[in-house]
C-alpha positions in Angstrom: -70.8 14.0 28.6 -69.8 16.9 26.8 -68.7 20.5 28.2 -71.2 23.6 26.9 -68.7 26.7 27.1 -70.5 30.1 27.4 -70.1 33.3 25.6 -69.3 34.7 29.0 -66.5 31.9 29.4 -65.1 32.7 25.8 -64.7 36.4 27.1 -63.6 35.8 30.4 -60.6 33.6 28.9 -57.0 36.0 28.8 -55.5 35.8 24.9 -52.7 33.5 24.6 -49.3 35.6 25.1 -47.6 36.9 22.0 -44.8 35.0 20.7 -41.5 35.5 22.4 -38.8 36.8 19.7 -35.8 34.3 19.1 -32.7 35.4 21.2 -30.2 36.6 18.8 -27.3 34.3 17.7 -24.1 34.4 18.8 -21.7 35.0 17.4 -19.3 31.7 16.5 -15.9 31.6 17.7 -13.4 30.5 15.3 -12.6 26.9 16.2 -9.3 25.0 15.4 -9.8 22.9 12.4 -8.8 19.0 12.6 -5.6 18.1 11.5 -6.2 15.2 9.2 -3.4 12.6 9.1 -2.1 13.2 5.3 -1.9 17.0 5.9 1.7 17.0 4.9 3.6 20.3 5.0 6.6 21.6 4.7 7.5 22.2 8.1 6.3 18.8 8.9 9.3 17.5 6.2 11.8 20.0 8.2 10.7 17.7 11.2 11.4 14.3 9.7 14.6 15.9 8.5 15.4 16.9 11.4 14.8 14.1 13.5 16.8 12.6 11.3 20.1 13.8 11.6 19.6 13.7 15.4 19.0 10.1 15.2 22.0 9.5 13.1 24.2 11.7 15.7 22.6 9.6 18.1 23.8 6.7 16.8 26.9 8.0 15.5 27.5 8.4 19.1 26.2 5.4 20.3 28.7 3.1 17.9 31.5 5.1 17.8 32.2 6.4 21.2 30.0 4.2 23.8 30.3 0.7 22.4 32.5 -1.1 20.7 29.8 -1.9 18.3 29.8 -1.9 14.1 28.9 -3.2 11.3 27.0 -1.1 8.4 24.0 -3.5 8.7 23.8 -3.2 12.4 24.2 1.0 12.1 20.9 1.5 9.7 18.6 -1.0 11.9 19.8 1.1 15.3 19.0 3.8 13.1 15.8 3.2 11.3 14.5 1.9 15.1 15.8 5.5 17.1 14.1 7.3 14.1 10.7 5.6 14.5 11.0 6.2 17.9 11.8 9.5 18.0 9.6 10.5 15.0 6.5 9.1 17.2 7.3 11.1 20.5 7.7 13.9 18.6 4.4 14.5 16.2 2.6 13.0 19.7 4.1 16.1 21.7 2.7 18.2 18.4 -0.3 16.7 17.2 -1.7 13.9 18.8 -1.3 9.8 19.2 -3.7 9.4 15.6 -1.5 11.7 13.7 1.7 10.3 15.4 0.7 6.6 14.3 0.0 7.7 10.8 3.4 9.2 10.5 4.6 6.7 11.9 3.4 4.4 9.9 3.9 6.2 6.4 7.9 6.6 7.4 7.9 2.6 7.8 6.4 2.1 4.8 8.6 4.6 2.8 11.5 2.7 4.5 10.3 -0.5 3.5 10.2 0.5 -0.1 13.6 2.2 -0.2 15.4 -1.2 1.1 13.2 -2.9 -1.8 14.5 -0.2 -4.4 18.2 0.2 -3.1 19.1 -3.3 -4.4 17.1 -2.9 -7.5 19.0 0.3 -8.4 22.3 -0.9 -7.2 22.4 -4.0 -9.5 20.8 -1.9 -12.7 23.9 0.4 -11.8 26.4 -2.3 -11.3 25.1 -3.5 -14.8 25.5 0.0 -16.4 28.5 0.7 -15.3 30.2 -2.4 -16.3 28.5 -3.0 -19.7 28.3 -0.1 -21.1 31.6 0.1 -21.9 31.0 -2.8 -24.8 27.5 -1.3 -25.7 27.2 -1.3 -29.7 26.4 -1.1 -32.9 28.5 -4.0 -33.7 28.0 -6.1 -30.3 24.2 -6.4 -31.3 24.8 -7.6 -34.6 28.0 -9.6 -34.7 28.4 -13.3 -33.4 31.0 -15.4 -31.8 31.6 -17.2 -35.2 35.3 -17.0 -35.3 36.5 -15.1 -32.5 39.7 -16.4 -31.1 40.0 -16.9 -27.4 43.5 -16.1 -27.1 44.7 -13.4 -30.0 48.4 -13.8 -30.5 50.4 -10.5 -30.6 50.1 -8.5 -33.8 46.8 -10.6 -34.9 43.9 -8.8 -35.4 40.8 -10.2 -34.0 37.3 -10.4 -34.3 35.6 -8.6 -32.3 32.3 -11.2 -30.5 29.1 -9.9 -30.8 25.6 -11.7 -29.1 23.1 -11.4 -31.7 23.2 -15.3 -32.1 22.1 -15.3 -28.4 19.3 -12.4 -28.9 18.0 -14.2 -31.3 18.1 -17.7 -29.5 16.2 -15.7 -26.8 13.9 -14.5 -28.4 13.2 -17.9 -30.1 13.1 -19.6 -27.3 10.6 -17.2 -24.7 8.5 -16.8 -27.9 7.9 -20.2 -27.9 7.5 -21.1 -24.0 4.7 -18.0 -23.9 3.3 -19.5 -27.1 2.8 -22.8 -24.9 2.3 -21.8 -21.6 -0.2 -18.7 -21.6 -2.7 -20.1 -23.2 -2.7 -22.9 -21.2 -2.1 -20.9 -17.9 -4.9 -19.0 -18.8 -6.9 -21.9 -19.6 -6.1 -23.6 -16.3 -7.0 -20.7 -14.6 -10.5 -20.2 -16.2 -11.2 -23.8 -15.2 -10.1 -23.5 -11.6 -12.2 -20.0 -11.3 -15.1 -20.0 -13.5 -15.5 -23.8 -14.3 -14.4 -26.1 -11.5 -15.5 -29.5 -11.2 -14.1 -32.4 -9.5 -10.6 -32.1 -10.8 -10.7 -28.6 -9.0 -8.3 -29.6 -6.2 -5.8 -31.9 -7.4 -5.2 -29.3 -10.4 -4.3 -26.4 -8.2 -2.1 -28.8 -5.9 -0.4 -29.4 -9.3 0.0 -25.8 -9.8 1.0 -25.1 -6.3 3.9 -27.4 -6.6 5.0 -26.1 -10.0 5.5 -23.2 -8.4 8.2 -24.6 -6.2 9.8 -26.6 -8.7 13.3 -25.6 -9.4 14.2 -24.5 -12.6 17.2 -27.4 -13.4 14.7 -30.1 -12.6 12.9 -28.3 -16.1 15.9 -28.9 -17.4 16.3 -32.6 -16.5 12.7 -33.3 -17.4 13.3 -32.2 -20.6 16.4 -33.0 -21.5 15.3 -37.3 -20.6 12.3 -36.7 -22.7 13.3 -34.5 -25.5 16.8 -33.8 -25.8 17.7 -38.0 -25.5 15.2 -38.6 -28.6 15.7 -35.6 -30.8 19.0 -33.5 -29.5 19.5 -30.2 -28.9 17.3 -27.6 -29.9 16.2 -23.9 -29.3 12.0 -25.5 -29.2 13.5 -28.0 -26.2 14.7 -24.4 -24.4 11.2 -23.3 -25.0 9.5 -26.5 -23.7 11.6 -26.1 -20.2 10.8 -22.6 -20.0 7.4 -22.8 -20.6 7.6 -25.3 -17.7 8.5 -22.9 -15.2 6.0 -19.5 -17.0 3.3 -21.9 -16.5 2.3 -21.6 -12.6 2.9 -18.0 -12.3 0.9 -17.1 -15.3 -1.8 -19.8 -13.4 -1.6 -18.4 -10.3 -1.3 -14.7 -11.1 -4.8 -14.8 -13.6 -6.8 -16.8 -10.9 -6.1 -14.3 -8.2 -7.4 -12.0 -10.8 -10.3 -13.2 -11.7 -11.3 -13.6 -8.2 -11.6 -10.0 -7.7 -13.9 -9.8 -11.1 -17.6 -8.7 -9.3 -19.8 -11.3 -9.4 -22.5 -8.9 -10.3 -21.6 -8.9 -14.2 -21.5 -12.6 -14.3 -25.1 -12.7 -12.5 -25.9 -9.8 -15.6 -24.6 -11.6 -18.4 -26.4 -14.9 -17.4 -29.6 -12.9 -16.5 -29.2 -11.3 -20.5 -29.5 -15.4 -21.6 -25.7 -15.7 -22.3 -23.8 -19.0 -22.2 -20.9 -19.4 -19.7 -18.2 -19.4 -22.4 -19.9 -16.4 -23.6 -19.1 -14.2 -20.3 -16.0 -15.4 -19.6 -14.7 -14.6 -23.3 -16.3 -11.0 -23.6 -17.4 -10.1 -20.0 -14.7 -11.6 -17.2 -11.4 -11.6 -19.1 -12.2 -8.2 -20.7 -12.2 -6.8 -17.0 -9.7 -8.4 -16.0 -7.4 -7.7 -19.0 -4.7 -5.6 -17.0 -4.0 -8.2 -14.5 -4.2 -10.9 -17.0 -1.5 -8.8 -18.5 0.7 -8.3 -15.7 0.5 -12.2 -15.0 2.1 -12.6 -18.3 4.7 -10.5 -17.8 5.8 -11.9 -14.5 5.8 -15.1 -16.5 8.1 -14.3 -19.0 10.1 -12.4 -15.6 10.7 -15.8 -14.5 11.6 -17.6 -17.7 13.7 -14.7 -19.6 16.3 -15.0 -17.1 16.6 -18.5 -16.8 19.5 -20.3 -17.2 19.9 -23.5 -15.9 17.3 -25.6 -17.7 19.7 -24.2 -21.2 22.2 -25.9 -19.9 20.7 -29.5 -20.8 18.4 -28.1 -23.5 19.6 -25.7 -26.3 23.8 -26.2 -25.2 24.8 -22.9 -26.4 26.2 -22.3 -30.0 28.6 -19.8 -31.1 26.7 -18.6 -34.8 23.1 -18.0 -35.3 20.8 -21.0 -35.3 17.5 -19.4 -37.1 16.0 -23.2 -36.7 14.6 -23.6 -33.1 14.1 -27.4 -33.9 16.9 -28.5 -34.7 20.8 -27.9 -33.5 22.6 -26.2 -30.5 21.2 -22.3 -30.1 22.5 -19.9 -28.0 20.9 -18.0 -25.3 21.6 -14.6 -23.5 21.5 -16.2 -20.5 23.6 -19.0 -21.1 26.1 -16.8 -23.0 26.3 -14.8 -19.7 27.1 -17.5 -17.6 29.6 -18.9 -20.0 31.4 -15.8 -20.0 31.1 -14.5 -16.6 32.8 -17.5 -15.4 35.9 -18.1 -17.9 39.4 -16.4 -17.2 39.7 -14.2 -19.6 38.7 -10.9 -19.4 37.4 -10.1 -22.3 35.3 -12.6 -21.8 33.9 -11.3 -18.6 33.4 -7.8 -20.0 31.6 -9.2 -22.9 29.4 -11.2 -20.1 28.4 -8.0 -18.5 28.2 -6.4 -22.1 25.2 -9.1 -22.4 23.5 -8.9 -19.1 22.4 -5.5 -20.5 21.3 -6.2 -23.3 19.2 -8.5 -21.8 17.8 -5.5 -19.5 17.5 -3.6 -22.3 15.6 -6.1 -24.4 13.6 -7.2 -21.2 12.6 -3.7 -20.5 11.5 -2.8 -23.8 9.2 -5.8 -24.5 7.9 -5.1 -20.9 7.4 -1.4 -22.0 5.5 -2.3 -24.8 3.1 -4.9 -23.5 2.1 -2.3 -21.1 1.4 0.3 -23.9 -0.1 -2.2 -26.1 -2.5 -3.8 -22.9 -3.3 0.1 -21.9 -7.1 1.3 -21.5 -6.1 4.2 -23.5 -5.1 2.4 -26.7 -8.2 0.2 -26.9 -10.6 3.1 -26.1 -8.9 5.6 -29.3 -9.3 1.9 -31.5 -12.8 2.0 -30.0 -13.3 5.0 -30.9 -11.8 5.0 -34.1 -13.9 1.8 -35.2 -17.2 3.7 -34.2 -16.5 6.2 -36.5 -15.4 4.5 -39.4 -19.1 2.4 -38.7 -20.6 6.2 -38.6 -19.0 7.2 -41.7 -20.5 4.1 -43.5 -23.7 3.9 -41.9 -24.2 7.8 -43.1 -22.4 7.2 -46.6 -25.2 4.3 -47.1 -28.3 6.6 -46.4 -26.6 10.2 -46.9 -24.3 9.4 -49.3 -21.4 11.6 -47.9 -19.3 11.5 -44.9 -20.4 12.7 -41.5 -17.4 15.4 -40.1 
Protein backbone atom coordinates (compact mmCIF):
# COMPACT_ATOMS: atom_id res chain seq x y z
CA UNK A 1 0.00 0.00 0.00
CA UNK A 2 1.37 3.20 -0.79
CA UNK A 3 2.04 6.36 1.50
CA UNK A 4 -0.14 9.78 0.41
CA UNK A 5 2.17 12.63 1.82
CA UNK A 6 0.26 16.01 2.42
CA UNK A 7 1.08 19.49 1.48
CA UNK A 8 1.04 20.12 5.17
CA UNK A 9 3.74 17.19 5.62
CA UNK A 10 5.92 18.65 2.65
CA UNK A 11 5.88 22.01 4.73
CA UNK A 12 6.25 20.64 8.06
CA UNK A 13 9.57 18.76 6.80
CA UNK A 14 13.03 21.01 8.00
CA UNK A 15 15.41 21.58 4.61
CA UNK A 16 18.21 19.31 4.54
CA UNK A 17 21.37 21.11 6.14
CA UNK A 18 23.71 23.00 3.92
CA UNK A 19 26.78 21.30 2.92
CA UNK A 20 29.60 21.35 5.35
CA UNK A 21 32.83 23.06 3.69
CA UNK A 22 35.92 20.66 3.28
CA UNK A 23 38.48 21.24 6.20
CA UNK A 24 41.36 22.82 4.80
CA UNK A 25 44.49 20.74 3.84
CA UNK A 26 47.35 20.51 5.64
CA UNK A 27 50.03 21.25 5.07
CA UNK A 28 52.60 18.12 3.98
CA UNK A 29 55.62 17.68 5.87
CA UNK A 30 58.66 17.01 3.98
CA UNK A 31 59.31 13.29 4.27
CA UNK A 32 62.73 11.55 3.85
CA UNK A 33 62.98 10.09 0.38
CA UNK A 34 63.94 6.21 0.01
CA UNK A 35 67.32 5.46 -0.48
CA UNK A 36 67.35 3.18 -3.48
CA UNK A 37 70.13 0.51 -3.51
CA UNK A 38 72.17 1.89 -6.66
CA UNK A 39 72.24 5.49 -5.24
CA UNK A 40 75.97 5.57 -5.33
CA UNK A 41 77.70 8.69 -4.14
CA UNK A 42 80.73 9.90 -3.47
CA UNK A 43 80.76 9.82 0.05
CA UNK A 44 79.44 6.26 -0.15
CA UNK A 45 83.05 5.49 -2.34
CA UNK A 46 84.99 7.45 0.73
CA UNK A 47 83.23 4.57 2.76
CA UNK A 48 84.38 1.61 0.80
CA UNK A 49 87.75 3.28 0.73
CA UNK A 50 87.82 3.66 3.92
CA UNK A 51 86.73 0.49 5.19
CA UNK A 52 89.30 -0.61 3.19
CA UNK A 53 92.41 0.43 4.53
CA UNK A 54 91.05 -0.46 8.00
CA UNK A 55 90.52 -3.98 6.86
CA UNK A 56 93.94 -4.17 5.41
CA UNK A 57 95.46 -2.60 8.85
CA UNK A 58 93.39 -5.13 10.39
CA UNK A 59 94.90 -7.79 8.73
CA UNK A 60 98.18 -6.32 8.49
CA UNK A 61 97.97 -6.70 12.12
CA UNK A 62 96.46 -9.78 12.33
CA UNK A 63 99.45 -11.69 10.10
CA UNK A 64 102.21 -9.80 11.08
CA UNK A 65 102.03 -9.22 14.75
CA UNK A 66 99.32 -11.91 16.30
CA UNK A 67 100.05 -15.02 14.29
CA UNK A 68 102.64 -16.45 12.78
CA UNK A 69 100.54 -16.71 9.74
CA UNK A 70 101.53 -15.81 5.69
CA UNK A 71 101.25 -16.47 2.58
CA UNK A 72 100.10 -13.73 -0.16
CA UNK A 73 97.10 -16.00 -1.07
CA UNK A 74 96.11 -16.50 2.49
CA UNK A 75 96.50 -12.35 3.18
CA UNK A 76 93.81 -11.22 0.30
CA UNK A 77 91.10 -14.03 1.28
CA UNK A 78 91.46 -12.79 5.23
CA UNK A 79 91.15 -9.61 3.53
CA UNK A 80 88.41 -9.73 1.02
CA UNK A 81 86.35 -11.78 4.05
CA UNK A 82 87.10 -8.77 6.96
CA UNK A 83 86.08 -6.27 4.15
CA UNK A 84 82.72 -7.94 3.37
CA UNK A 85 82.16 -8.06 6.79
CA UNK A 86 82.93 -4.88 7.82
CA UNK A 87 81.41 -3.21 4.63
CA UNK A 88 77.89 -4.93 5.69
CA UNK A 89 77.90 -3.64 9.43
CA UNK A 90 78.74 -0.57 8.32
CA UNK A 91 76.08 0.59 5.43
CA UNK A 92 73.55 -1.49 8.06
CA UNK A 93 74.40 1.05 10.93
CA UNK A 94 73.84 3.86 7.95
CA UNK A 95 71.16 2.72 5.81
CA UNK A 96 69.49 -0.33 6.34
CA UNK A 97 69.91 -4.44 5.97
CA UNK A 98 68.39 -3.96 1.99
CA UNK A 99 70.87 -1.41 1.17
CA UNK A 100 73.64 -3.21 3.14
CA UNK A 101 72.97 -6.53 1.13
CA UNK A 102 73.10 -4.75 -2.19
CA UNK A 103 76.47 -3.30 -1.30
CA UNK A 104 77.37 -6.12 -0.26
CA UNK A 105 76.67 -7.89 -2.88
CA UNK A 106 77.97 -5.40 -5.75
CA UNK A 107 81.61 -5.36 -3.84
CA UNK A 108 81.58 -9.33 -4.30
CA UNK A 109 80.77 -9.10 -7.59
CA UNK A 110 83.32 -6.38 -8.50
CA UNK A 111 85.78 -8.62 -6.52
CA UNK A 112 84.94 -11.54 -8.49
CA UNK A 113 85.61 -9.77 -11.73
CA UNK A 114 88.92 -8.24 -10.63
CA UNK A 115 90.42 -11.89 -9.73
CA UNK A 116 89.02 -12.90 -13.35
CA UNK A 117 90.86 -9.76 -14.92
CA UNK A 118 94.12 -9.69 -12.84
CA UNK A 119 95.38 -12.91 -14.56
CA UNK A 120 94.12 -11.83 -17.88
CA UNK A 121 96.14 -8.52 -17.59
CA UNK A 122 99.00 -10.06 -15.97
CA UNK A 123 99.72 -12.62 -18.84
CA UNK A 124 98.84 -9.85 -21.76
CA UNK A 125 101.63 -7.83 -19.74
CA UNK A 126 104.05 -10.73 -19.29
CA UNK A 127 103.59 -11.12 -23.12
CA UNK A 128 104.29 -7.37 -23.79
CA UNK A 129 106.96 -6.98 -21.97
CA UNK A 130 108.85 -9.81 -23.21
CA UNK A 131 108.03 -9.69 -26.92
CA UNK A 132 108.07 -6.54 -27.70
CA UNK A 133 111.48 -6.25 -27.67
CA UNK A 134 111.55 -8.50 -31.20
CA UNK A 135 108.39 -6.72 -32.50
CA UNK A 136 108.95 -5.87 -36.32
CA UNK A 137 108.93 -5.00 -39.56
CA UNK A 138 111.20 -7.65 -40.42
CA UNK A 139 109.95 -10.50 -37.75
CA UNK A 140 106.57 -10.38 -39.67
CA UNK A 141 107.90 -10.87 -42.90
CA UNK A 142 111.05 -12.93 -42.69
CA UNK A 143 111.22 -16.88 -42.15
CA UNK A 144 113.37 -19.32 -40.54
CA UNK A 145 114.84 -20.41 -43.94
CA UNK A 146 118.41 -20.32 -43.20
CA UNK A 147 118.88 -19.03 -39.82
CA UNK A 148 121.69 -20.71 -38.03
CA UNK A 149 121.20 -21.99 -34.54
CA UNK A 150 124.48 -21.37 -33.28
CA UNK A 151 126.29 -18.18 -35.21
CA UNK A 152 130.02 -18.60 -34.95
CA UNK A 153 131.93 -15.46 -33.89
CA UNK A 154 132.33 -12.80 -36.64
CA UNK A 155 129.45 -14.53 -38.81
CA UNK A 156 126.65 -12.53 -39.59
CA UNK A 157 123.40 -14.05 -39.27
CA UNK A 158 120.00 -14.06 -40.41
CA UNK A 159 117.92 -12.71 -38.51
CA UNK A 160 114.34 -15.49 -38.07
CA UNK A 161 111.26 -14.08 -38.77
CA UNK A 162 107.42 -16.11 -38.37
CA UNK A 163 105.61 -15.12 -41.35
CA UNK A 164 105.84 -18.88 -42.54
CA UNK A 165 104.01 -19.63 -39.29
CA UNK A 166 101.26 -16.58 -39.73
CA UNK A 167 100.57 -17.88 -42.69
CA UNK A 168 100.41 -21.66 -41.73
CA UNK A 169 97.86 -20.21 -39.20
CA UNK A 170 96.00 -18.59 -40.99
CA UNK A 171 95.78 -21.55 -43.47
CA UNK A 172 94.98 -23.80 -41.17
CA UNK A 173 91.97 -21.91 -38.77
CA UNK A 174 90.67 -20.79 -42.17
CA UNK A 175 90.17 -24.07 -43.09
CA UNK A 176 88.85 -25.71 -39.66
CA UNK A 177 86.01 -22.70 -39.53
CA UNK A 178 85.47 -23.41 -43.15
CA UNK A 179 84.47 -27.03 -41.94
CA UNK A 180 83.23 -26.80 -38.65
CA UNK A 181 80.76 -23.66 -38.62
CA UNK A 182 78.73 -24.56 -41.00
CA UNK A 183 78.28 -27.80 -39.72
CA UNK A 184 78.05 -26.57 -35.95
CA UNK A 185 75.51 -24.42 -37.07
CA UNK A 186 73.80 -26.96 -38.89
CA UNK A 187 73.85 -29.35 -35.93
CA UNK A 188 72.57 -26.91 -33.89
CA UNK A 189 69.56 -25.91 -36.14
CA UNK A 190 68.66 -29.67 -36.11
CA UNK A 191 68.87 -30.16 -32.32
CA UNK A 192 66.74 -26.72 -31.79
CA UNK A 193 64.46 -26.20 -34.60
CA UNK A 194 64.28 -29.74 -36.19
CA UNK A 195 64.73 -32.56 -33.78
CA UNK A 196 63.69 -35.91 -34.46
CA UNK A 197 64.64 -39.14 -33.14
CA UNK A 198 68.36 -38.71 -33.58
CA UNK A 199 67.86 -35.65 -31.15
CA UNK A 200 69.57 -37.29 -28.12
CA UNK A 201 72.23 -39.38 -29.18
CA UNK A 202 73.53 -36.24 -31.38
CA UNK A 203 73.88 -33.86 -28.43
CA UNK A 204 75.54 -36.76 -26.28
CA UNK A 205 77.94 -36.67 -29.22
CA UNK A 206 78.42 -33.10 -28.87
CA UNK A 207 78.54 -33.20 -25.12
CA UNK A 208 81.49 -35.49 -25.28
CA UNK A 209 83.29 -33.56 -27.94
CA UNK A 210 83.36 -31.01 -25.71
CA UNK A 211 85.47 -32.92 -23.28
CA UNK A 212 87.70 -34.40 -25.68
CA UNK A 213 91.26 -33.48 -25.39
CA UNK A 214 92.83 -31.76 -27.99
CA UNK A 215 95.96 -34.48 -28.69
CA UNK A 216 93.41 -37.17 -29.06
CA UNK A 217 92.42 -34.62 -32.45
CA UNK A 218 95.66 -35.05 -33.14
CA UNK A 219 95.93 -38.87 -32.93
CA UNK A 220 92.56 -39.20 -34.78
CA UNK A 221 93.91 -37.46 -37.46
CA UNK A 222 97.10 -38.20 -37.75
CA UNK A 223 95.96 -42.54 -38.05
CA UNK A 224 93.47 -41.39 -40.65
CA UNK A 225 95.07 -38.68 -42.59
CA UNK A 226 98.50 -38.12 -41.97
CA UNK A 227 99.37 -42.24 -42.38
CA UNK A 228 97.71 -42.09 -45.96
CA UNK A 229 98.63 -38.72 -47.33
CA UNK A 230 101.51 -37.10 -44.92
CA UNK A 231 101.74 -34.01 -43.49
CA UNK A 232 99.82 -31.17 -44.36
CA UNK A 233 98.52 -27.66 -43.27
CA UNK A 234 94.53 -29.15 -44.49
CA UNK A 235 95.26 -32.24 -41.85
CA UNK A 236 96.03 -29.09 -39.10
CA UNK A 237 92.70 -27.81 -40.23
CA UNK A 238 90.81 -31.15 -40.09
CA UNK A 239 92.02 -31.58 -36.11
CA UNK A 240 91.13 -28.18 -35.41
CA UNK A 241 87.96 -28.15 -36.80
CA UNK A 242 87.57 -31.16 -34.52
CA UNK A 243 87.84 -29.45 -31.45
CA UNK A 244 85.78 -25.67 -33.01
CA UNK A 245 83.04 -27.95 -33.65
CA UNK A 246 81.16 -28.48 -30.13
CA UNK A 247 81.60 -25.04 -28.92
CA UNK A 248 80.39 -23.46 -32.01
CA UNK A 249 77.31 -26.39 -31.44
CA UNK A 250 76.81 -25.71 -28.11
CA UNK A 251 77.19 -21.90 -27.97
CA UNK A 252 74.39 -21.42 -31.21
CA UNK A 253 71.85 -23.86 -29.56
CA UNK A 254 71.88 -22.05 -26.26
CA UNK A 255 71.16 -19.18 -28.57
CA UNK A 256 68.59 -20.08 -30.33
CA UNK A 257 66.76 -21.18 -27.28
CA UNK A 258 66.33 -17.76 -26.09
CA UNK A 259 64.89 -16.69 -29.86
CA UNK A 260 60.84 -15.97 -28.70
CA UNK A 261 58.79 -18.41 -29.90
CA UNK A 262 56.27 -15.71 -30.81
CA UNK A 263 58.12 -14.95 -34.32
CA UNK A 264 58.24 -18.57 -35.21
CA UNK A 265 54.36 -18.88 -34.31
CA UNK A 266 54.25 -15.36 -36.79
CA UNK A 267 56.20 -16.63 -39.59
CA UNK A 268 54.20 -19.95 -39.74
CA UNK A 269 50.92 -18.09 -39.19
CA UNK A 270 52.19 -15.70 -42.51
CA UNK A 271 52.22 -19.52 -44.58
CA UNK A 272 56.08 -19.72 -44.36
CA UNK A 273 57.92 -23.04 -44.62
CA UNK A 274 60.16 -24.03 -41.62
CA UNK A 275 63.42 -23.57 -43.59
CA UNK A 276 62.05 -20.35 -44.52
CA UNK A 277 61.97 -18.93 -40.75
CA UNK A 278 64.86 -20.38 -39.63
CA UNK A 279 67.00 -18.78 -42.61
CA UNK A 280 65.46 -15.17 -42.50
CA UNK A 281 63.50 -15.06 -39.18
CA UNK A 282 65.55 -17.21 -36.20
CA UNK A 283 69.15 -16.91 -37.24
CA UNK A 284 68.68 -13.22 -38.25
CA UNK A 285 67.77 -12.66 -34.39
CA UNK A 286 70.08 -14.50 -33.20
CA UNK A 287 72.93 -13.18 -35.44
CA UNK A 288 75.07 -11.70 -32.48
CA UNK A 289 75.22 -14.77 -30.46
CA UNK A 290 75.71 -16.90 -33.43
CA UNK A 291 78.61 -14.57 -33.83
CA UNK A 292 80.14 -14.74 -30.57
CA UNK A 293 79.86 -18.70 -30.74
CA UNK A 294 82.13 -18.49 -33.59
CA UNK A 295 84.53 -16.62 -32.12
CA UNK A 296 84.82 -18.75 -29.02
CA UNK A 297 85.42 -21.45 -31.63
CA UNK A 298 88.16 -20.16 -33.27
CA UNK A 299 89.27 -19.09 -29.24
CA UNK A 300 89.70 -22.68 -28.76
CA UNK A 301 91.32 -23.85 -31.94
CA UNK A 302 93.73 -20.61 -32.68
CA UNK A 303 95.74 -21.58 -29.81
CA UNK A 304 95.96 -25.07 -30.14
CA UNK A 305 98.92 -26.81 -30.27
CA UNK A 306 99.10 -30.28 -29.60
CA UNK A 307 96.99 -31.78 -32.37
CA UNK A 308 100.11 -29.77 -34.87
CA UNK A 309 102.26 -31.84 -33.43
CA UNK A 310 101.15 -35.10 -35.42
CA UNK A 311 99.47 -33.04 -38.14
CA UNK A 312 101.23 -30.14 -40.01
CA UNK A 313 105.04 -30.98 -38.21
CA UNK A 314 106.26 -27.59 -38.42
CA UNK A 315 108.44 -26.29 -41.33
CA UNK A 316 110.95 -23.64 -41.32
CA UNK A 317 109.91 -21.66 -45.01
CA UNK A 318 106.53 -20.87 -46.18
CA UNK A 319 104.35 -23.71 -47.31
CA UNK A 320 101.56 -21.69 -49.40
CA UNK A 321 100.06 -25.43 -50.22
CA UNK A 322 97.86 -26.55 -47.17
CA UNK A 323 97.66 -30.02 -48.88
CA UNK A 324 100.57 -31.06 -49.19
CA UNK A 325 104.06 -30.87 -47.05
CA UNK A 326 105.09 -29.82 -43.49
CA UNK A 327 103.56 -26.05 -42.56
CA UNK A 328 104.34 -24.24 -39.81
CA UNK A 329 102.13 -22.91 -37.13
CA UNK A 330 102.30 -19.96 -34.56
CA UNK A 331 101.54 -22.19 -32.11
CA UNK A 332 103.84 -24.84 -32.77
CA UNK A 333 106.66 -22.39 -33.58
CA UNK A 334 106.08 -21.15 -29.94
CA UNK A 335 106.43 -24.20 -28.30
CA UNK A 336 109.38 -25.19 -30.32
CA UNK A 337 111.05 -22.21 -29.24
CA UNK A 338 110.02 -21.64 -25.83
CA UNK A 339 111.41 -24.91 -24.92
CA UNK A 340 115.07 -25.09 -26.75
CA UNK A 341 118.31 -23.62 -24.93
CA UNK A 342 119.05 -21.04 -26.67
CA UNK A 343 117.99 -17.84 -25.96
CA UNK A 344 117.38 -16.35 -28.91
CA UNK A 345 115.25 -18.83 -29.45
CA UNK A 346 113.15 -18.17 -26.39
CA UNK A 347 112.89 -14.45 -27.14
CA UNK A 348 111.87 -15.19 -30.56
CA UNK A 349 109.11 -17.58 -28.87
CA UNK A 350 107.75 -14.78 -26.88
CA UNK A 351 108.31 -12.50 -30.00
CA UNK A 352 105.47 -14.99 -31.56
CA UNK A 353 103.11 -15.37 -28.75
CA UNK A 354 102.25 -11.72 -29.64
CA UNK A 355 101.90 -11.76 -32.67
CA UNK A 356 99.48 -14.30 -32.25
CA UNK A 357 97.55 -11.78 -29.69
CA UNK A 358 97.88 -9.33 -32.06
CA UNK A 359 96.59 -11.34 -34.96
CA UNK A 360 93.88 -13.00 -32.60
CA UNK A 361 92.69 -9.72 -31.43
CA UNK A 362 92.35 -8.01 -34.68
CA UNK A 363 90.39 -10.76 -36.43
CA UNK A 364 88.22 -10.79 -33.23
CA UNK A 365 87.93 -6.88 -33.58
CA UNK A 366 86.79 -7.20 -36.88
CA UNK A 367 84.21 -9.90 -36.75
CA UNK A 368 82.60 -7.84 -34.06
CA UNK A 369 82.49 -4.65 -36.42
CA UNK A 370 81.62 -6.63 -39.29
CA UNK A 371 78.56 -8.76 -37.23
CA UNK A 372 77.47 -5.11 -35.58
CA UNK A 373 73.70 -3.97 -35.78
CA UNK A 374 75.08 -0.73 -36.81
CA UNK A 375 76.84 -1.78 -40.09
CA UNK A 376 73.89 -3.81 -41.41
CA UNK A 377 71.32 -1.05 -40.55
CA UNK A 378 73.69 1.94 -42.69
CA UNK A 379 73.85 -1.12 -45.62
CA UNK A 380 70.12 -1.29 -45.07
CA UNK A 381 69.72 1.87 -45.32
CA UNK A 382 71.96 2.54 -48.09
CA UNK A 383 70.16 -0.28 -50.30
CA UNK A 384 66.76 1.41 -49.63
CA UNK A 385 67.92 4.34 -51.18
CA UNK A 386 69.63 3.21 -53.99
CA UNK A 387 65.91 1.19 -54.69
CA UNK A 388 64.34 4.88 -54.10
CA UNK A 389 66.60 6.51 -56.44
CA UNK A 390 65.66 3.86 -59.12
CA UNK A 391 62.16 3.49 -58.39
CA UNK A 392 61.91 7.53 -58.86
CA UNK A 393 64.46 7.64 -61.91
CA UNK A 394 61.89 4.97 -63.58
CA UNK A 395 58.72 7.17 -63.18
CA UNK A 396 60.34 10.81 -62.49
CA UNK A 397 63.15 10.38 -64.39
CA UNK A 398 65.66 12.21 -61.90
CA UNK A 399 67.02 11.42 -58.60
CA UNK A 400 65.16 11.88 -55.45
CA UNK A 401 67.68 14.10 -52.80
Amino acid sequence: MTAIVTPAEVEATPPPPPPSEPPPPQPKTPGRRPLRPRDFKPVDAALAAATLLASYCLVWVVFNELTLLSGAFGFIVLLAVVFLTLYYVLNRQLYGRRVAADRVTGALLTLGVMAMLTPLVLLVGFIFVKGIKLLSWHLLTATQNGVLEVCARGQTCAKPGVFHAIIGTLQQVGIAVAIGVPLGILTAIFLNEVGGRFTQPVRVMVTAMSGLPAIVAGIFVYSIIVVHFKFSGFAGGIALAILLLPTVTRGTEEVLKIVPDELREASSALGAPQWRTVWSVVLPTARSGIMTAVLLGIAVSVGETAPLLFTVFGANSTNWNPFSGPQASLPLLIYQSVKSTQHADVALGYAAALVLFLMVFFIFMLARILSSPWLSNKARSRASRKMANAAARGVGGGPVN
